[in-house]
N, C-alpha and C positions, 0 to 999 in steps of 0.2 A: 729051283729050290728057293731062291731069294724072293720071287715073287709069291710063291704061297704061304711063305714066315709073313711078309706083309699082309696077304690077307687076312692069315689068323689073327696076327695083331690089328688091325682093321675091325675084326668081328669083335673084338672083347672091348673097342672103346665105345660107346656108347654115342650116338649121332649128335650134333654137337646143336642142330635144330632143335629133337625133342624138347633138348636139358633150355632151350632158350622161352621155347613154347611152355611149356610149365610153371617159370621164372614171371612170363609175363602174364599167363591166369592167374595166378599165386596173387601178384601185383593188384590184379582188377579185381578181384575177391577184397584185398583188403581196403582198397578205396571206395569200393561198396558201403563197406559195413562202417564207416565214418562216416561217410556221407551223409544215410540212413538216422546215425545215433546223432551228429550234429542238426541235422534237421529236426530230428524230436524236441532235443534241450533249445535250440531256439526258438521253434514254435510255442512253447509249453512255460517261457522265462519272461521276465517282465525287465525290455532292455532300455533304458535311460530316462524312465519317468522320473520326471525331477531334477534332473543333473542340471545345475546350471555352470557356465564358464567363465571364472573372472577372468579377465586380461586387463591383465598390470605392466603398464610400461615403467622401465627403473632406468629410463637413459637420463633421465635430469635428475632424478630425487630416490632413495631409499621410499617403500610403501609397505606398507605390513593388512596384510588380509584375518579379518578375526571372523573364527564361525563361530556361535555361541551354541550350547548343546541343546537339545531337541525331543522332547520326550523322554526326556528321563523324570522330573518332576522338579528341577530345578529351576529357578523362575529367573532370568534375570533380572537383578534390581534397578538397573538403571542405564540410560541409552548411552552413557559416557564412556568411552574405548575402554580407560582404565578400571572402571567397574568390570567392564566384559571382560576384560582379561585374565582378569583377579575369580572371575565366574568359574567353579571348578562344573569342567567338561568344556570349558571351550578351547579351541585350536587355533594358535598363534601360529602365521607362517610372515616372518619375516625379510626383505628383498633387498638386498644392499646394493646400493645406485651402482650405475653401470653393466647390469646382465642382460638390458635387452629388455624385449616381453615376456614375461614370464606368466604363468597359467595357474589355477588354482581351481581344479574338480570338486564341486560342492553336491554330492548325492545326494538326493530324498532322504529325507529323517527317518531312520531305521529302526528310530529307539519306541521305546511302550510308554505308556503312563501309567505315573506314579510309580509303581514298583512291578507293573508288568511288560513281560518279553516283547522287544520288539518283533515285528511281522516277517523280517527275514532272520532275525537270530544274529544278526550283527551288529556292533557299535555303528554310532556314527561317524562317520570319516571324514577326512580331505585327500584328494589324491594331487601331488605336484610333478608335475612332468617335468623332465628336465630341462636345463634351459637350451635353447633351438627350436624346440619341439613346433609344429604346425599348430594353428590355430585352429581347435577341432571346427569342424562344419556343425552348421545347425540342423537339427533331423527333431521331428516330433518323436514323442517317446512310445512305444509300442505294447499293450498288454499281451498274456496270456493268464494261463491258469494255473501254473508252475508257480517253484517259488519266485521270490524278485530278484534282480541279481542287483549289487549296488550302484554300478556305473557300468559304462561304455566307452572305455577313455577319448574312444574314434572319437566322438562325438557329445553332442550337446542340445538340452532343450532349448537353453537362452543363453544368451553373450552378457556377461556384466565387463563393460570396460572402462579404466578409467586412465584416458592418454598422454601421453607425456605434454609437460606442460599444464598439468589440470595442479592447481592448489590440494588436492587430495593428496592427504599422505596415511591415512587408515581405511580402511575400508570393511564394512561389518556387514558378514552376508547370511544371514539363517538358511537352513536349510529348507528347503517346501515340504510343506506335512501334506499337501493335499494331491489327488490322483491325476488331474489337470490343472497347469500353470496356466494363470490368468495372464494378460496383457500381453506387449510388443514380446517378439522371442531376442529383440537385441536395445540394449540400453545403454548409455553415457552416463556415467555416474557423475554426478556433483557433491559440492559439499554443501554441509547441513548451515545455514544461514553463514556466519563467520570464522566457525569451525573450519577443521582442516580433515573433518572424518564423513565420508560419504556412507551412509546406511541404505543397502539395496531395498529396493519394497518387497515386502510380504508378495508370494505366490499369488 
């Protein structure tokens, strides 16, 4: 008797293979359909055209990185930090000595002219990694026909760096309007004759 109560009970649990076979097509089914959908939106997105990288070392000195804004129809008046600053749309990111290298994501100018919408529907930004963060690597930037995305944080068109020990203590970096950045993809910044403010060059 005790062995045919076990068989019953045997029949009513359900094989414990099936339930595992199921679990793991279920699985491949859904990293299919991501796979699929991620490969569409990054074929089809336009990834780090423009981005450029400052690297700011703050082990000797406090540095403050100024982007001045970009298509909107604001002009700025004049190349002296404290004008730019005063420039409404521009982005002050300021570094107080001692954090190391610190990073400053500078995207393609996303804004319109004059008073119309920029190309991807976003402001212009800066992105700040935290401090530690890697030094993104340098990657050309990639079209498609989708819309643009802003950045890449991975990565980067070009390197602006200006290293500890350099007399720079501003540093002023426009964003690139254009679809290809011209010149070297990695720079050393200087300062502007006696000045203490390095201005990156135009794209």
């Amino acid at each position: 008797m005790a062995s045919e109560g076990g068989a019953v009970e045997a029949a009513r649990r359900p094989p414990r293979n099936r339930a595992v076979w199921i679990i793991g097509a279920a699985l491949i089914v859904v990293f299919a359909v991501a796979a699929v959908v991620i490969g569409k939106s990054g074929s089809s997105s336009t990834i780090n055209q423009g981005t450029r990288a400052v690297i700011v070392s703050t082990d000797d000195a406090g540095r403050t990185v100024l982007v001045p804004p970009c298509g909107t129809g604001v002009a700025v008046a004049s190349p002296d930090p404290a004008a730019i600053a005063n420039t409404s749309g521009t982005t002050a990111v300021a570094f107080p000595r001692g954090q190391g290298v610190r990073i400053v994501l500078v995207p393609k100018c996303a804004g319109g002219r004059g008073a119309t919408a920029g190309s991807s529907g976003l402001p212009s930004a800066v992105f700040v990694p935290r401090a530690g963060t890697p030094v993104p690597p340098v990657k050309p930037g990639s079209g498609g026909s989708g819309p643009p995305q802003v950045a890449d944080p991975g990565s980067a068109e070009t390197h602006l760096t200006v290293p500890a020990g350099s007399a720079v203590r501003t540093i002023v970096v426009s964003p690139c309007e254009k679809t290809k950045v011209a010149g070297p993809a990695e720079r050393v910044l200087a300062p502007s004759g006696s000045s203490a403010t390095a201005v990156a060059p135009a794209c």
